[in-house]
C-alpha positions as CSV (number, residue, x, y, z in Angstrom):
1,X,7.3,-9.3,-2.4
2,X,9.6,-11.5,-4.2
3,X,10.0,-12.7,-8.3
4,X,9.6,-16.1,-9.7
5,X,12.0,-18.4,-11.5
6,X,9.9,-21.6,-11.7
7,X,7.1,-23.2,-13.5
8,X,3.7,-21.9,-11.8
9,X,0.1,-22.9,-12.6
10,X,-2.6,-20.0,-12.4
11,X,-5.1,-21.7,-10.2
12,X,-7.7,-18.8,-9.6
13,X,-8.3,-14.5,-9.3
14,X,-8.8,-13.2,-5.9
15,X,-10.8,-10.0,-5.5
16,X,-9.1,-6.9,-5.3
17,X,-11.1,-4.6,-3.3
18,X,-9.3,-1.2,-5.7
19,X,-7.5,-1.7,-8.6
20,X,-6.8,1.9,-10.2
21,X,-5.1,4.8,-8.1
22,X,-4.7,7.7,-10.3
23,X,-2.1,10.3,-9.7
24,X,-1.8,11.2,-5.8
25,X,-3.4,8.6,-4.8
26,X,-1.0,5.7,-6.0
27,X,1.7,8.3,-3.8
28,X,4.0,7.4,-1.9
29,X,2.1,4.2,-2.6
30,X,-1.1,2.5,-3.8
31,X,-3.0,0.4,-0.9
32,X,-5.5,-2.0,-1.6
33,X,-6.4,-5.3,-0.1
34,X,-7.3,-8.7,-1.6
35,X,-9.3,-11.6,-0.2
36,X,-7.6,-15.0,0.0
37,X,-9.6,-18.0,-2.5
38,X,-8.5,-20.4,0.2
39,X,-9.8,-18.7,3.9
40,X,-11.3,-15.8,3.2
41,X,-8.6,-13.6,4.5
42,X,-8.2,-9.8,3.7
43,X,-4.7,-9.5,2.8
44,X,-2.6,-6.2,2.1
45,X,-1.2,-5.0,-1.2
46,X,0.8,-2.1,-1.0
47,X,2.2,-0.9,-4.1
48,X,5.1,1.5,-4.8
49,X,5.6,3.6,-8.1
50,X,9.4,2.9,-9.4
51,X,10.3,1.0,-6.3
52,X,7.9,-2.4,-6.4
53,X,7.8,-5.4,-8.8
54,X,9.7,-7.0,-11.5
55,X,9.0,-6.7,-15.3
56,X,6.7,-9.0,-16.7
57,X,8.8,-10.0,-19.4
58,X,10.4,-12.2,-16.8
59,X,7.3,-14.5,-16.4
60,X,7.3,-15.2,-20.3
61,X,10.5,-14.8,-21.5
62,X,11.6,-18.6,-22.6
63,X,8.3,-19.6,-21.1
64,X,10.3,-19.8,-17.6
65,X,7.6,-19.5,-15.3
66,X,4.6,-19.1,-17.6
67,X,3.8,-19.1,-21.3
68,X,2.6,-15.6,-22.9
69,X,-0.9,-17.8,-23.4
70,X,-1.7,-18.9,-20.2
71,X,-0.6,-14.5,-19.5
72,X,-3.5,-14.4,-22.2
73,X,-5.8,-16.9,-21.6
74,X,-6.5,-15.9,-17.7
75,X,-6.7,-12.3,-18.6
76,X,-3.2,-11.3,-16.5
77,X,-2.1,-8.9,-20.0
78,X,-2.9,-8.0,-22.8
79,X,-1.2,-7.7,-26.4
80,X,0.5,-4.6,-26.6
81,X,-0.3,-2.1,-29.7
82,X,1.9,-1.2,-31.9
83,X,2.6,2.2,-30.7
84,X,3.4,0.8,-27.3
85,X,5.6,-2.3,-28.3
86,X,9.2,-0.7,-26.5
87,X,7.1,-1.7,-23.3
88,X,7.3,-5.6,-24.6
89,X,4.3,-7.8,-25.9
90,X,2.8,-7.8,-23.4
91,X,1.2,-5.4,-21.0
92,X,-1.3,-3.9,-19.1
93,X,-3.4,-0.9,-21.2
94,X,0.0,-0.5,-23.0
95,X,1.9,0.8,-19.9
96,X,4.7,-0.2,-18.1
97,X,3.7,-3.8,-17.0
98,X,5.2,-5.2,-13.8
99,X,4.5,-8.0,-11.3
100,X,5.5,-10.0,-8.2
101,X,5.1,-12.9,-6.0
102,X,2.7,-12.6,-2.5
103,X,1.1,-14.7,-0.2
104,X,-1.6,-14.7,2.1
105,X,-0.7,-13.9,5.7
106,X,-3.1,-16.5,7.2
107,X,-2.7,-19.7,5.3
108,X,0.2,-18.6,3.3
109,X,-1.6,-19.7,-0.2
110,X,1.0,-18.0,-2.5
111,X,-0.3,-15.1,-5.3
112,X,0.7,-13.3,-8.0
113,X,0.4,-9.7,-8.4
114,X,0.5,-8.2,-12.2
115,X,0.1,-4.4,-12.3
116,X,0.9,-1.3,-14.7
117,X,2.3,1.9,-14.0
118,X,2.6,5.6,-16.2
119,X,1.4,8.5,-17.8
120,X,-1.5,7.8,-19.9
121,X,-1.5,11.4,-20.7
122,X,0.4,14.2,-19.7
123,X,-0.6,14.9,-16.1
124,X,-1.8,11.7,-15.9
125,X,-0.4,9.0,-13.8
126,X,-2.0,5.7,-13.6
127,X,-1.0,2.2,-11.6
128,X,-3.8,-0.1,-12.2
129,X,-4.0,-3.7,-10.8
130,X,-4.9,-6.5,-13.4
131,X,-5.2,-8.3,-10.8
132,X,-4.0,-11.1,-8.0
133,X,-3.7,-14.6,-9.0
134,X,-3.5,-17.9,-7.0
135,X,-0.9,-20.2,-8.3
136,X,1.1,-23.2,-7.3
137,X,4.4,-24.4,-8.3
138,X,4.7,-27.4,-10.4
139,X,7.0,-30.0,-9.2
């Protein structure tokens, strides 16, 4: 798990075999696995609430790594409402938005992870996956 400071370019969304964990089961973390787009492999995402990833802000801020339209255009956030804005413009279902770099353990094809974390509702915690994205630096 690590953050990115360079230019990347979303190549293509790997399955993620669960993507919601709602309150007990995201504790002490949410497990899932995705499949690698390059060899097939099942690879481990282990996610833990307050302790993993970086905010998203840090992709898009001075379009350092990526521009909020490519965030857009390959479906990684959404606009935030309104309501929601303190969380920053963008976000995943207007919650807490935050993300990190991953790789696959076989071919080491490198991913990023983009995934939400709150209370939708009192009593209701929810860390949901947007989803994991092949990328490559650009030179």
């Amino acid at each position: 798990m690590y953050s990115l400071s360079e230019k990347i370019n979303i190549k293509e969304k790997a399955p993620v075999e669960k993507s919601t964990f709602i309150n007990d089961e995201a504790l002490p973390s949410a497990k899932t696995t995705f499949s690698c787009c390059n060899c097939g492999h099942q690879n481990i995402l282990q996610i833990a609430p307050y302790e993993s990833g970086f905010p998203i802000v840090q992709l898009y801020h001075e379009h350092k790594v990526l521009s909020k339209d490519e965030l857009l255009q390959h479906g990684i956030a959404n606009g935030t409402s309104q309501s929601m804005f303190h969380f920053g413009e963008l976000t995943v279902n207007n919650m807490p938005t935050l993300y990190f770099g991953t790789g696959c353990s076989s071919c080491h094809s490198k991913y990023l992870c983009v995934f939400s974390y709150g209370e939708k509702q009192p009593g209701l915690m929810i860390l949901n996956i947007s989803g994991v994205w092949k990328y490559e630096k650009l030179k």
